[in-house]
C-alpha positions in Angstrom: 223.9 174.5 300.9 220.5 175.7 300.3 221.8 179.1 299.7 224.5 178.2 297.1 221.5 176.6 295.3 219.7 179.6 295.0 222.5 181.8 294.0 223.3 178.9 291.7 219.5 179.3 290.1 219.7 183.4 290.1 222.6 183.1 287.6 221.5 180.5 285.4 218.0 182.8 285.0 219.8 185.9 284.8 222.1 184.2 282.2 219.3 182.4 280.2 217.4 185.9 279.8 220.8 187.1 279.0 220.7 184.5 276.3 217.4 185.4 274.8 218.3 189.1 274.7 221.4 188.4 272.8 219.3 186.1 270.0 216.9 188.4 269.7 220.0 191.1 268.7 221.6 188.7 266.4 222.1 190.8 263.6 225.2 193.2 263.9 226.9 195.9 261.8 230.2 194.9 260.6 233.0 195.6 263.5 235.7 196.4 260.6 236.6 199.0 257.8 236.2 197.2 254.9 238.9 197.4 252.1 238.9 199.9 249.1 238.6 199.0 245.9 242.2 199.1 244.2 242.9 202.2 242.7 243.6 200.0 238.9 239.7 199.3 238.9 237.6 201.6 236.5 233.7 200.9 236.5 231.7 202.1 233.0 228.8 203.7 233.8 225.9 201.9 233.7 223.7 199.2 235.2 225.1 195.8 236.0 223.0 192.8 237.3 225.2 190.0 239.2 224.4 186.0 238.9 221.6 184.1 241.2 223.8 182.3 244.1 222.5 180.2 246.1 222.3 181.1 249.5 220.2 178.6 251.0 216.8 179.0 251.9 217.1 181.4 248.0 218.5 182.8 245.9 220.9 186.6 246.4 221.3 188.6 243.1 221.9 192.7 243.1 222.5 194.7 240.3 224.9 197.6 240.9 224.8 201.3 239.3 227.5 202.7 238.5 227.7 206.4 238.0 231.0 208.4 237.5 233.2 205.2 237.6 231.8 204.5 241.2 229.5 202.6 242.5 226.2 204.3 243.5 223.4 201.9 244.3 223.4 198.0 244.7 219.7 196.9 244.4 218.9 193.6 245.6 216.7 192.2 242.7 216.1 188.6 244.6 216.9 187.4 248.4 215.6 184.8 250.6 211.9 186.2 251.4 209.8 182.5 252.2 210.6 181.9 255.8 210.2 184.6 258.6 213.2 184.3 259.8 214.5 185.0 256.5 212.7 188.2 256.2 213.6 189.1 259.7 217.3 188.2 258.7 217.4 189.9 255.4 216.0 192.9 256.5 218.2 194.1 258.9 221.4 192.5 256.9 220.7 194.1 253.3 221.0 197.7 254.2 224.7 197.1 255.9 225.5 195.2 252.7 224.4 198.1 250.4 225.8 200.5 252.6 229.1 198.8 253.1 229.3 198.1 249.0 229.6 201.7 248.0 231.6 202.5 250.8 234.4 199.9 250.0 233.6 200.4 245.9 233.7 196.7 246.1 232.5 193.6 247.0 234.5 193.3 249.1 232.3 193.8 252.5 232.1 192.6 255.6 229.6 189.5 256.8 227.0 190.5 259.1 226.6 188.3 261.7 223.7 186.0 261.9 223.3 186.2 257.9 226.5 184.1 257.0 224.8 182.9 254.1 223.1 186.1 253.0 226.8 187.8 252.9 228.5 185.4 251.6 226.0 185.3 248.4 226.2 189.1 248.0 229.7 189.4 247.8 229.4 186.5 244.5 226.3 188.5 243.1 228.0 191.8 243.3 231.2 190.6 242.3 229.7 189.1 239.2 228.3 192.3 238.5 231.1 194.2 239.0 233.2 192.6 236.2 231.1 193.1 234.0 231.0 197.2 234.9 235.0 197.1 234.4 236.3 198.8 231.5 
């Protein structure tokens, strides 16, 4: 019996540093290919800044540029910045968004995991933006 403690003990150690590793990698890439823009949407050229949305512990809004008909940057102009973990969050999350935006020519992105809210206010922001952009 003794042993099948111990054995028991090893895995729920093994599994709690497990655990810990995981959270500390929270923050993902997007596992899927998000979806191009439709091939009916025309951006003007210029720059476009998105609504505030709430998303949470602040406030997302981007502004997009749009150069050529396409999306070229998407500058995040406010994001939750008072709490570490927000920074922490935010930091790694805002580059895949960006990144992910002018891929797709949308806002239509992916959510990173671990910044649900973060995502989810993008996606408003830019879209907001982007209707204004369309000619």
């Amino acid at each position: 019996m003794k042993k099948y403690i111990i054995g028991f003990a090893a895995v729920v150690v093994m599994g709690g540093f497990y655990l810990l590793y995981e959270n500390q990698h929270a923050i993902s890439a997007p596992k899927t290919q998000p979806v191009n823009k439709s091939s009916s949407v025309v951006y003007k050229n210029g720059t476009y800044t998105g609504s505030a949305v709430d998303a949470f512990y602040g406030n997302v809004q981007v502004q997009a540029t749009i150069h050529g008909g396409n999306i070229t940057n998407v500058a995040f102009l406010q994001y939750p910045n008072t709490h570490s973990a927000s920074v922490y969050i935010n930091q790694q999350a805002m580059p895949y968004l960006q990144q992910e935006a002018i891929q797709a020519q949308s806002a239509n992105v992916n959510i990173v995991s671990g910044a649900t809210d973060t995502s989810i206010a993008f996606q408003q922001s830019l879209a907001s933006a982007l209707t204004k952009a369309q000619g």
